[in-house]
Every structure is written in structure tokens, then in C-alpha cells.
C-alpha positions in Angstrom: 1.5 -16.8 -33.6 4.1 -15.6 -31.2 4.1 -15.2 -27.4 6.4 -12.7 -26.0 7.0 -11.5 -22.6 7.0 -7.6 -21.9 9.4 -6.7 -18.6 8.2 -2.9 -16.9 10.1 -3.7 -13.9 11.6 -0.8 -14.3 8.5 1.6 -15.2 5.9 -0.2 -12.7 8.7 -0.5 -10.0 9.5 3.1 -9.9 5.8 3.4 -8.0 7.7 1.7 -5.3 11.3 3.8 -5.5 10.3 6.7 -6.7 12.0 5.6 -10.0 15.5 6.1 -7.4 17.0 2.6 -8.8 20.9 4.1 -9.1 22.9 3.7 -12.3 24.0 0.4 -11.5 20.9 -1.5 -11.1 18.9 0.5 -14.1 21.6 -0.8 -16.2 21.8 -4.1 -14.9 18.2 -4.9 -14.8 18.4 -4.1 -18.6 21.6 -6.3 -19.4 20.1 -9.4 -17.5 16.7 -8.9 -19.3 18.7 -9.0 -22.6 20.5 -12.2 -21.5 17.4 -14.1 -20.5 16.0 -13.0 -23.9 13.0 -11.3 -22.6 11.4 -9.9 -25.6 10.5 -6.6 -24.8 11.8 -4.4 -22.0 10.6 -1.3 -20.9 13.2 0.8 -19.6 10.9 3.4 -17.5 9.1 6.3 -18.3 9.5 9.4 -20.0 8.2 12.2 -18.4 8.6 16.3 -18.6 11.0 17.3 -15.9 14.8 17.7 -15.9 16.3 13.8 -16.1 18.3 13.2 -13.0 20.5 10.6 -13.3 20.5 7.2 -11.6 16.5 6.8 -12.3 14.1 5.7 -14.3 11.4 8.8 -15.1 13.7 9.8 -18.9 13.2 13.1 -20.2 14.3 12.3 -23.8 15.4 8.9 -25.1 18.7 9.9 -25.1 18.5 10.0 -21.4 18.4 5.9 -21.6 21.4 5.4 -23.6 24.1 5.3 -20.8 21.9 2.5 -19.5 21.8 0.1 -23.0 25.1 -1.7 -23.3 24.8 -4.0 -26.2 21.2 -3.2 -27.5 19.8 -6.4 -29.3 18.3 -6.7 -32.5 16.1 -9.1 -31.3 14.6 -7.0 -28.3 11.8 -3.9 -28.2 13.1 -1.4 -26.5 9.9 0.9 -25.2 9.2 3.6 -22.4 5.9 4.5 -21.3 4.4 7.6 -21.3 0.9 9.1 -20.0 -1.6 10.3 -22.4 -1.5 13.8 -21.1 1.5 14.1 -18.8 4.1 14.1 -21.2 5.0 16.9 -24.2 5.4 14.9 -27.1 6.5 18.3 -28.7 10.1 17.7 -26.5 10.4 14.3 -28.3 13.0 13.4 -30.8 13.2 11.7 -34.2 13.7 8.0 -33.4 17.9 7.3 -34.2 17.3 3.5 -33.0 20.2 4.2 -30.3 18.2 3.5 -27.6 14.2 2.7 -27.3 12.4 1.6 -30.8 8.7 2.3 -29.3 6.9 3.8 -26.7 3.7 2.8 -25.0 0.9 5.1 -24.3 -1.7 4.7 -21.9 -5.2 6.2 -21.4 -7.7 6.1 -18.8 -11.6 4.4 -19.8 -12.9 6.8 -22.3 -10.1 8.6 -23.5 -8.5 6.2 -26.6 -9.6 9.0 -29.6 -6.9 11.1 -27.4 -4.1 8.4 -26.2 -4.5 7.8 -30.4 -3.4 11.5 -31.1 -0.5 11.0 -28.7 0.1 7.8 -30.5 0.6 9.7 -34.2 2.9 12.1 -33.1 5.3 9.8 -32.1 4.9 7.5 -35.2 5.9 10.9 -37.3 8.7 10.8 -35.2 9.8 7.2 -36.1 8.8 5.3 -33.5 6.2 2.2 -32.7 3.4 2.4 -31.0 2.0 0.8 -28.0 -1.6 1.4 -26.3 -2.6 0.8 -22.8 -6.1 0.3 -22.5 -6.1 1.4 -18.3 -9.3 0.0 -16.4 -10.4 -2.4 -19.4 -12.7 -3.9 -16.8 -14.8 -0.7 -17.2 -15.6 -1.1 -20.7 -19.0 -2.4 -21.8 -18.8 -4.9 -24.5 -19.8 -1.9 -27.0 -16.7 0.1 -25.8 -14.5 -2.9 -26.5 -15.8 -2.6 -29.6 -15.0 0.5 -30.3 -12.2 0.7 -29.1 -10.9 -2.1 -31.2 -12.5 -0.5 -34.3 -10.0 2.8 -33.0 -7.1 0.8 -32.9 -7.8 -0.9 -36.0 -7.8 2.5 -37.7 -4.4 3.7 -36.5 -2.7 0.0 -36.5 -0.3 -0.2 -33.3 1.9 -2.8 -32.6 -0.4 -3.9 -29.9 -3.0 -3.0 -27.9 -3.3 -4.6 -24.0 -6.1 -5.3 -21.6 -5.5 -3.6 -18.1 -6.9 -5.1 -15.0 -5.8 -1.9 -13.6 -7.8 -1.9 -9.9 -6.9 -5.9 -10.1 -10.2 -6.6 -9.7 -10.7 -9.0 -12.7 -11.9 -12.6 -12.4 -11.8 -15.4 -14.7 -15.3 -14.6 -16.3 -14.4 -10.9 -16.4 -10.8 -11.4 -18.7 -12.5 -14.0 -20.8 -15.1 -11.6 -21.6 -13.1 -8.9 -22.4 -10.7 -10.8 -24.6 -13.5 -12.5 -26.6 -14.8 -9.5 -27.2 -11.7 -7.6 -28.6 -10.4 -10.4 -30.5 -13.6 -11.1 -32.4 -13.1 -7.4 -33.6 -9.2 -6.5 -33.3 -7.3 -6.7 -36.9 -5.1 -10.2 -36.6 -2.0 -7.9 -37.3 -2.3 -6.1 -33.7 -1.1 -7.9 -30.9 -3.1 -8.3 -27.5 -1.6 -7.7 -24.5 -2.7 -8.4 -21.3 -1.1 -6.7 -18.0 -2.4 -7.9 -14.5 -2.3 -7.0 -11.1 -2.2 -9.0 -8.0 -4.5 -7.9 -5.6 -6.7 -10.9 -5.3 -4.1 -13.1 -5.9 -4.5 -13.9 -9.0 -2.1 -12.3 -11.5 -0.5 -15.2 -12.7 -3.6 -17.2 -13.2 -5.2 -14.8 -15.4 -1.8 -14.5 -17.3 -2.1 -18.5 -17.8 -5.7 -18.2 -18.4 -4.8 -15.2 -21.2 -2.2 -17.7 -22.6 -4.3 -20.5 -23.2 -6.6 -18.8 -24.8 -5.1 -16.4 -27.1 -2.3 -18.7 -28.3 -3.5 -19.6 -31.6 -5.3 -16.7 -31.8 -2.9 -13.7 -32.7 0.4 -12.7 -31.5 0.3 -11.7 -27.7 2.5 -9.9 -25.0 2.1 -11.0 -21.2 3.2 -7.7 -18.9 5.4 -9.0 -16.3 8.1 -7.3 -13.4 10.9 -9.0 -11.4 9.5 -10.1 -8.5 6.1 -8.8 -9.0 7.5 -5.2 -8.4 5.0 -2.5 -8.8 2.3 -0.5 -6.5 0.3 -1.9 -4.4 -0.4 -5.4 -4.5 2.4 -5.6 -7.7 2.1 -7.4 -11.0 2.2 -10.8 -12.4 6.4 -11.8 -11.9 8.8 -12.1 -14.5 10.3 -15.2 -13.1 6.5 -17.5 -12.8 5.3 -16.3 -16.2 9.0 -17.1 -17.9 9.4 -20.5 -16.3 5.4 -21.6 -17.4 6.0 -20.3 -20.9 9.5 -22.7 -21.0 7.8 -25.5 -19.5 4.7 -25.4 -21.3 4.7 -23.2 -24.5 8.1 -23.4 -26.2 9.9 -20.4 -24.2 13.4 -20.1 -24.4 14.1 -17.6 -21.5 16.9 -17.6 -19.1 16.1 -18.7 -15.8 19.8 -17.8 -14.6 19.8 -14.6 -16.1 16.5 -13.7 -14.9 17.5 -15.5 -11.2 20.4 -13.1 -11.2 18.4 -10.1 -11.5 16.5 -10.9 -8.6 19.7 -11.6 -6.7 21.9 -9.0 -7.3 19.5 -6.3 -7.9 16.1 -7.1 -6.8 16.7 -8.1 -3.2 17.6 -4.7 -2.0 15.0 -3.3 -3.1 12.8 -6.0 -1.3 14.7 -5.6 2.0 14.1 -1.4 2.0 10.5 -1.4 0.2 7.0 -3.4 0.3 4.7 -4.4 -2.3 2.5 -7.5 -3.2 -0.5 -9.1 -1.8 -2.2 -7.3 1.2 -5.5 -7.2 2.4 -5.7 -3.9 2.4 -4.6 -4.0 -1.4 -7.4 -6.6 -1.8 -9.9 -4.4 -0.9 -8.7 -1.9 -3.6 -9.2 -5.2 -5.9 -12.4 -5.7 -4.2 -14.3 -2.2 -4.5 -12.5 -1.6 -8.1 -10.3 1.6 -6.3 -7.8 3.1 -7.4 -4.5 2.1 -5.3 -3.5 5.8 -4.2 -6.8 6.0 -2.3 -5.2 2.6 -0.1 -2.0 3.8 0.3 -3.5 7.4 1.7 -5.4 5.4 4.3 -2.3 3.3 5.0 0.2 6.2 5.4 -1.8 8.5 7.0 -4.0 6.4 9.3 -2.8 3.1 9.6 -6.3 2.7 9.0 -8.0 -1.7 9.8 -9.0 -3.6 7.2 -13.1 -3.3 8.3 -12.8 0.3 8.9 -10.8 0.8 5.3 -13.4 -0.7 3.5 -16.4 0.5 5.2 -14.5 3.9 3.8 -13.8 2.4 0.4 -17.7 1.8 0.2 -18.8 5.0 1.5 -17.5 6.1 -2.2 -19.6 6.0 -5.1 -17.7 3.8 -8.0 -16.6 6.8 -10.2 -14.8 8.6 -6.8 -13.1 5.2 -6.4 -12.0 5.0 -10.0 -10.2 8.1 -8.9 -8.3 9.6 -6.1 -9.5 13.1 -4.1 -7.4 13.0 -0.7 -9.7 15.8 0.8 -12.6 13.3 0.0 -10.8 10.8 1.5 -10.0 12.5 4.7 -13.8 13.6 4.7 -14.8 9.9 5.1 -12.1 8.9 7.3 -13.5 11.2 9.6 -17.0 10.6 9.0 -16.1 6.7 9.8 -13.3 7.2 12.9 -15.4 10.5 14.8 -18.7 8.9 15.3 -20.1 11.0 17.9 -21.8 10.4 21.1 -23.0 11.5 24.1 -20.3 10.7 26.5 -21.4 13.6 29.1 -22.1 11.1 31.6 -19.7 8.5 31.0 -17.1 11.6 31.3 -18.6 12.6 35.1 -18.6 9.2 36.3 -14.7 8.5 35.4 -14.0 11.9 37.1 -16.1 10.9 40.4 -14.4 7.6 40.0 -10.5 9.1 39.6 -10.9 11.8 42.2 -8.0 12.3 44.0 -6.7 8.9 43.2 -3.2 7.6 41.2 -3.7 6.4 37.8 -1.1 3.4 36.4 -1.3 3.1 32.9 -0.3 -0.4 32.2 1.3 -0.1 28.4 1.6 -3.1 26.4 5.4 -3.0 26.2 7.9 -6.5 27.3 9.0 -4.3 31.1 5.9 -5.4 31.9 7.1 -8.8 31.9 10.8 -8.2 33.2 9.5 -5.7 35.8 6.5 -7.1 36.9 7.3 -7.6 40.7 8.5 -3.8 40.7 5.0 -3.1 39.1 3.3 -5.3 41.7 5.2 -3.8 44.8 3.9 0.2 43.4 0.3 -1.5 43.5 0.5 -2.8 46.8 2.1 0.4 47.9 -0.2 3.4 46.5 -3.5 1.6 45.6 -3.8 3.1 41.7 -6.7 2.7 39.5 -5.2 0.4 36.9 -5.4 1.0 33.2 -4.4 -1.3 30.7 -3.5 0.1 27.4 -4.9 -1.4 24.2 -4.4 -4.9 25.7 -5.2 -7.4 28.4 -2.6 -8.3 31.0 -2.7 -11.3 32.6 -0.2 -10.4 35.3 -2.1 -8.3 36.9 -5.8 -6.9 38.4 -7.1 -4.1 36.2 -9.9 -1.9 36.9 -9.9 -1.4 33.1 -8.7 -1.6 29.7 -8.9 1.1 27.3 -9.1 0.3 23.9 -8.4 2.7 20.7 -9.2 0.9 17.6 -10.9 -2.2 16.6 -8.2 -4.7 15.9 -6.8 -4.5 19.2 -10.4 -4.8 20.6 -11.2 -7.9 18.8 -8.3 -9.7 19.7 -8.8 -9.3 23.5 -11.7 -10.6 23.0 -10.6 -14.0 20.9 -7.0 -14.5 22.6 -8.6 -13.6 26.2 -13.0 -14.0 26.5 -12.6 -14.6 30.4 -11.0 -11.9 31.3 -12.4 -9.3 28.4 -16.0 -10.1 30.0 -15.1 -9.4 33.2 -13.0 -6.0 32.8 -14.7 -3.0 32.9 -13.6 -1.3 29.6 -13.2 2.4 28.4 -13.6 2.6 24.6 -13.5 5.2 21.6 -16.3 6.1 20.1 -14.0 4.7 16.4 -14.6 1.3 18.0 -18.5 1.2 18.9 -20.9 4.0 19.5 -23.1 1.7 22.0 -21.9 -1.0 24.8 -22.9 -3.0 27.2 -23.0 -2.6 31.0 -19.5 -3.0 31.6 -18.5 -0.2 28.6 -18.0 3.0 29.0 -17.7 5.0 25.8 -15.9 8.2 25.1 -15.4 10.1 21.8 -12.6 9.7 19.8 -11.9 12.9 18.7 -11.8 14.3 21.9 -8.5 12.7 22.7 -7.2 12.8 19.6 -4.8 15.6 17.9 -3.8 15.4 14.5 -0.5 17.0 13.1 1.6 13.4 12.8 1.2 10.5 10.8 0.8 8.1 14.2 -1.2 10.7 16.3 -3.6 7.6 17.5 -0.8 6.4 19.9 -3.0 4.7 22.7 -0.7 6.0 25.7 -0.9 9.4 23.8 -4.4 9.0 24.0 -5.5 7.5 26.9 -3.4 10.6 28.8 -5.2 12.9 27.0 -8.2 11.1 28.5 -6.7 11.7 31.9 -6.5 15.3 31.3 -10.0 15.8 30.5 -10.7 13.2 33.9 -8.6 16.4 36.0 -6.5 13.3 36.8 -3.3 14.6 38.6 -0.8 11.8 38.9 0.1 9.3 36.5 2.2 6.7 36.5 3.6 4.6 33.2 4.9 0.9 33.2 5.1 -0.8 29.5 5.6 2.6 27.7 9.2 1.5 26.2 9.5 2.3 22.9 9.5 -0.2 19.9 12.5 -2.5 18.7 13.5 -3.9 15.1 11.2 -6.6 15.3 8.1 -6.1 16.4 7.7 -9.1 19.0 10.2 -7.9 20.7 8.2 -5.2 21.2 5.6 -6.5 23.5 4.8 -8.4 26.2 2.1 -10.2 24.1 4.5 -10.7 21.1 1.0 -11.9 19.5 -0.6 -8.8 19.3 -2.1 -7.5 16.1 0.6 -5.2 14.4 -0.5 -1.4 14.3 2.8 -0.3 12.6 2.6 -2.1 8.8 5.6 -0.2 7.1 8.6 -1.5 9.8 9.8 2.0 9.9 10.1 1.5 13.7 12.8 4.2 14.3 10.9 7.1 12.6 8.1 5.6 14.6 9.5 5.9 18.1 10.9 9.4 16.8 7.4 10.4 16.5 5.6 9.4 19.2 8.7 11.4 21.2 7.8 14.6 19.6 3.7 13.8 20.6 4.8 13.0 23.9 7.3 16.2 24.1 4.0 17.8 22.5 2.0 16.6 25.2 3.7 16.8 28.6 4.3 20.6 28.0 0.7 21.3 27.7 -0.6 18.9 30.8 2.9 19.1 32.9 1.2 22.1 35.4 -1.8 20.1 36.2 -0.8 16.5 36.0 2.1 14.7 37.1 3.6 11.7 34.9 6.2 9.3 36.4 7.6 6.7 34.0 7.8 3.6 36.4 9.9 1.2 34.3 12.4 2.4 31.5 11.3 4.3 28.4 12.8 5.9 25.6 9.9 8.3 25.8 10.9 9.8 29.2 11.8 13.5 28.9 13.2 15.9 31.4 11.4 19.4 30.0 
């Protein structure tokens, strides 16, 4: 019985760059894989488009050959393709110059199909490779099955996918029982994992044990974990347990200087692995484009991501429908209310009077007295912005999403009980005496991917008050790091991709957006430095 290690750094990673890994690195992930004697290495996928060099989505096998320097006899060389995304028709007799198989994976349901793929490219020369996606899904009559399927066309192995990685201990024992009892003993069993509950490796281990003496298996694995999402079980934990613990006889250098010289980049300028939000995709069984979606475009909390997440039924979060998606998003942020009177009581309340919008940003700190001395001077109705200020007297706090809400509350209960507070409907639709509650989607405009900027907003809110003269302290634009962002250098980050330049690019152009349509009717004076301030 054999144990082998399968690499798809290079497939599963190019989720994460696009499959934009540059000559160099494609080649060198390969060479180092080779010299830590990993025994299969995917190379990437092959899909129908034009190649373009320097990546990892191949046209034609002959597409990988630049990349292969000394191709080992002792190595699988293997590229990936979807059951229906890819022509086998442009595919090429196997020469054995570059990849000797190719895998082939299907979604739950759809082997009798991924298996006509699969004999197409055996007339062509090659091995084959299944990829049972979403194992998890199957009854134990599917498994069944679907080993009775494979037995008939005879791969070189057939793996278990805990695609959503939503699989437990119970739940990968099942399925491997299962399979095995009916699986010819020729076919190898694979097992690929994903590590969105933090558990990858474990069930890898767990796989290992059990399987050993069982049939010839092949452990999925990527440098560093790489791959969408929450990533995969890593190359260098699974290689060092097999060494120490099952007769392995990889490379730890050679697989240490992969990480080094190639991987590390690619950690510095992208971000995968464990997240909570990727646990919740783990959690509900979803698919991890309908996470990254909420993420990207909404910057959406954990509570309010997987109230969404449930609001699907369990075939919709199999899949991913972005206009769905949105749907619920909005069906979850625009709770509506009846803010009528909330709205003529602010107005009665701001009538003729200044409005200083206390941002959360560190001038607060540094120019506090010049903040205190405009206080003293023009009697403003203070606002804090999406945080509590212990510097100063508020008359409120406006809050704009939930996290920002909850942490006042923990990190400050005095002073949260006592402010009067302005909140959006996203946050609660009922409060208590000292809440006021407006909707969120009055203040709200979309057309950006951070349109819910609380200063954005809570102007916008001034507008509909007939509030004529504003004044902003703490509006100053964010840094590299985010703590040194903020006066409170504790405060929950709203910002989870560290793309802070595009960020403060953004919120100019909703600003720019903004003043032009209020700047007749309301005066805004930026009271300590910003890189927001415009001259119009």
C-alpha cells in the first residue's frame, strides 16, 4: 500500500492570483516539488482560452513544457480540468513531454458525465483522475454508486472532496467506509480538504490512519495552504507527519524553499486561510463565491453574513446566484421602519444650530484642545461617528453597522448608556428610550464597493435634517496600518482586504460625489487635517 502526496498549489492557488504566478515561480514551484519528491504535482489547469504566458490556466499540454525542466520518471505530472468547461476535442495525443494525466472533476450527481470526459482523454493516452466535488452530499447509496461507476471505467484514483469544508470527523469516516467497502482495491482514494473549520490537516491524519493498509491513497495538499477561501490542508504539515510518522521521504528543504523564495510574495500581496467569515461557508455547507461576494462588495459582519447565508435554502448555497445574493443582502441591511417621527424631532432639535461630527480618526487625539476651543466657541451639537470618544461631551453617537455598535457597548457600558444614540435601521429596527432609529437606506447610495462610509453617511443624514453647517474633526483618511488609523487603535476593523490606498481613493470620489450635490444648502468645514478635503 502506498501513500503519496498530491501538490495543486498551482491549480488551487490560481483562485487566489488569478492563475498570474509569472514564469519564474510556475517553474520554480515545479522544480522544488520535484526535489522534495512530492509524488504527484499538478501543474494548473487546462482550460479553453488562448494560453497567456507566465500562468497557470494551459490551453494545451504543450503550454506546460517551458515550465518542466528535468521531468522525473518517478513523478505524475496531471492538470485539472472541469467536467464541462473544457473541449476535450482541442486536446492532444499524450507525447509524455509534459503532464502524464489529467484530473477531472464533477459536481454531486454528475459522475456518468465527468466519466465521458474521463474516456476521451484515456483514447488520447492519458491517465485518469476523478474529483468527486461535495462528497459530503452524497447519501451512502450514491457512494455506492459512484464507486460501482468508477469501478467500471478503472481510474487511477478517485478522491473524496470536502468541498464547502464542512466535514467532521464522523462525516469523512462515513464517507470513506463507505467507498472503500465497495471501491475495486486497484483504485486509489484520495482525499482533498479544506480548512474552513480548522481542520484540514486533522482529517488528512484522520484519512491516513485509516486508509493506510487499506489501498493505495493520495492526500491533496498546497504550499502554504494556498487556495480560495479558507485554503487547503499545506504541503509542508502533511509532508513533515508522513516523514515522522509513516515512512515519508520528502524534502523538508526543498519544500522550505518553495515557501521562501516563491510562496512569501504571494502571502505579502494576497489573503487566504482560516476566517470566520470562511467558517461560516464551512458552517452552512456554501459555496465560497457566495462569501467572497459579501466580503468584496459589502464588507458584510459575521452575524449579518450568516443570518444571509441561512436565509438560503441548502441547494442555493450549494451554488452561487449574485442577484440572489444581493436580494438578501438587502432584505437583511434595509429593514424598514417608521422613522417619520424620529426624522422631525432631529430636525426641531438641529434647527439653526452647528453640527461637529466627531470622526473616529487619531486628530482627534493630537488636536483635541483645537477641537475643545470650537466647542467652547460656537456651541455645536456633537456627533460622534461610529465610536465613543472619551475626550469629549457628545450629544450623540451615530452608529452604522453592528460591530462598531457592539463594541461601544463592551469597551465603553458607562458612557454607551448614557449617550443618546442615532442608529440605522441595519443595526436594530426597535430601541430603547435613549435610541433614535433611522432607515438605512435612506442615507445610503450604492455605486462603490465602500459606499457605507459612516461620515458619508451620517452627512447624508444631515441633509435630510436641513442641517446647514457642518463641521468635521477625525475625518483623516486611513494609513498602512490600521491602528494608526484611529484614535481608538482597538476598534473593530471595517476594511478586511488592507487595500487601504484604493480605500481612501474611494471614499474621495463619494465625498467629491457628495459635496457637489449638498454644497448649495449645507456648509462643510474640515476642522482638523483630511485627505478628504476638496476645493470644488
Amino acid at each position: 500500500m502506498s501513500i503519496k502526496m498530491l501538490d495543486c498549489t498551482l491549480r488551487d492557488g490560481a483562485y487566489i492570483t488569478n492563475s498570474e504566478f509569472g514564469d519564474a515561480s510556475i517553474r520554480g514551484i515545479i522544480s522544488q516539488l520535484q526535489k522534495a519528491h512530492v509524488e504527484v504535482i499538478e501543474c494548473g489547469w487546462l482550460k479553453d482560452s488562448e494560453y497567456k504566458t507566465g500562468t497557470s490556466f494551459f490551453h494545451v499540454p504543450s503550454d506546460i513544457e517551458p515550465y518542466m525542466q528535468e521531468k522525473s520518471k518517478d513523478i505524475l505530472y496531471c492538470a485539472m480540468i472541469d467536467w464541462d468547461r473544457y473541449n476535450v476535442g482541442n486536446l492532444p495525443e499524450c507525447d509524455g513531454k509534459t503532464i502524464d494525466a489529467i484530473r477531472v472533476v464533477f459536481p454531486h450527481g454528475k459522475q456518468k458525465e465527468g466519466i465521458a470526459v474521463g474516456e476521451q482523454i484515456r483514447k488520447k493516452g492519458y491517465k485518469v483522475l476523478f474529483q468527486a466535488a461535495n462528497t459530503l452530499a452524497y447519501s451512502d447509496e450514491e457512494l455506492i454508486k459512484l464507486a460501482e461507476d468508477m469501478n467500471a471505467f478503472a481510474p487511477i484514483s478517485v478522491s473524496v472532496v470536502d468541498t464547502f469544508g464542512a466535514m467532521f470527523f464522523e462525516d469523512i469516516e462515513r464517507i470513506i467506509s463507505v467507498i472503500d467497502g465497495a471501491l475495486d482495491s486497484e483504485i486509489a482514494l484520495g482525499f482533498h480538504a479544506h480548512n474552513n473549520q480548522q481542520l484540514a490537516f486533522a482529517l488528512c491524519i484522520d484519512f491516513i490512519t485509516k486508509m493506510k493498509d487499506k489501498r493505495n491513497i493520495i492526500v491533496d495538499t498546497t504550499l502554504s495552504g494556498m487556495g480560495r477561501g479558507a485554503g487547503n490542508a499545506t504541503t509542508e504539515l502533511v509532508a513533515n507527519y508522513l516523514n515522522r510518522y509513516q515512512h515519508g521521504n520528502y524534502d523538508m528543504n526543498a519544500i522550505m524553499d518553495a515557501i521562501d523564495i516563491y510562496m512569501q510574495k504571494y502571502a505579502e500581496q494576497y489573503t487566504w486561510g482560516y476566517s470566520t467569515a470562511y467558517f461560516i461557508a464551512g458552517m452552512y455547507q456554501c459555496h465560497v463565491n457566495n462569501i467572497a461576494y459579501l466580503l468584496t462588495n459589502h464588507r458584510t459582519s459575521a452575524r449579518d453574513m450568516r443570518s444571509i447565508i441561512d436565509s438560503l435554502s441548502v441547494e442555493e448555497r450549494r451554488k452561487y446566484d449574485y442577484d440572489l445574493l444581493e436580494e438578501k443582502y438587502l432584505e437583511n441591511q434595509g429593514r424598514q421602519i417608521n422613522d417619520e417621527d424620529v426624522l422631525g424631532q432631529l430636525k426641531i432639535e438641529f434647527k439653526d444650530r452647528k453640527i461637529l461630527l466627531l470622526a473616529p480618526g487619531k486628530t482627534v487625539v493630537t488636536e483635541k484642545e483645537k477641537i475643545k476651543k470650537f466647542i467652547a466657541d460656537n456651541d455645536p451639537v456633537v456627533i460622534a461617528v461610529n465610536a465613543i470618544n472619551s475626550d469629549f461631551d457628545c450629544d450623540y453617537v451615530f452608529f452604522t453597522n453592528r460591530a462598531r455598535y457592539d463594541y461601544a457597548k463592551e469597551a465603553y457600558p458607562g458612557q454607551f448608556n448614557a449617550l443618546n444614540k442615532i442608529l440605522l435601521s441595519n443595526i436594530r429596527t426597535a430601541g430603547d428610550e435613549k435610541e433614535k432609529i433611522v432607515n438605512y437606506n435612506m442615507v445610503i447610495k450604492r455605486g462603490w464597493r465602500h459606499f457605507d462610509n459612516a461620515v458619508i453617511l451620517c452627512l447624508r443624514l444631515m441633509n435630510k435634517l436641513n442641517v446647514s453647517d457642518v463641521t468635521l474633526a477625525g475625518f483623516d483618511g486611513f494609513k498602512t496600518k490600521y491602528n494608526e488609523s484611529y484614535a481608538d487603535s482597538s476598534l473593530p476593523t471595517l476594511n478586511p482586504d488592507n487595500k487601504w490606498d484604493e480605500l481612501n481613493d474611494e471614499i474621495k470620489d463619494i465625498y467629491r460625489d457628495l459635496y457637489l450635490s449638498v454644497s448649495a444648502h449645507m456648509k462643510i468645514t474640515f476642522l482638523t487635517e483630511s485627505i478628504f478635503e476638496t476645493h470644488i
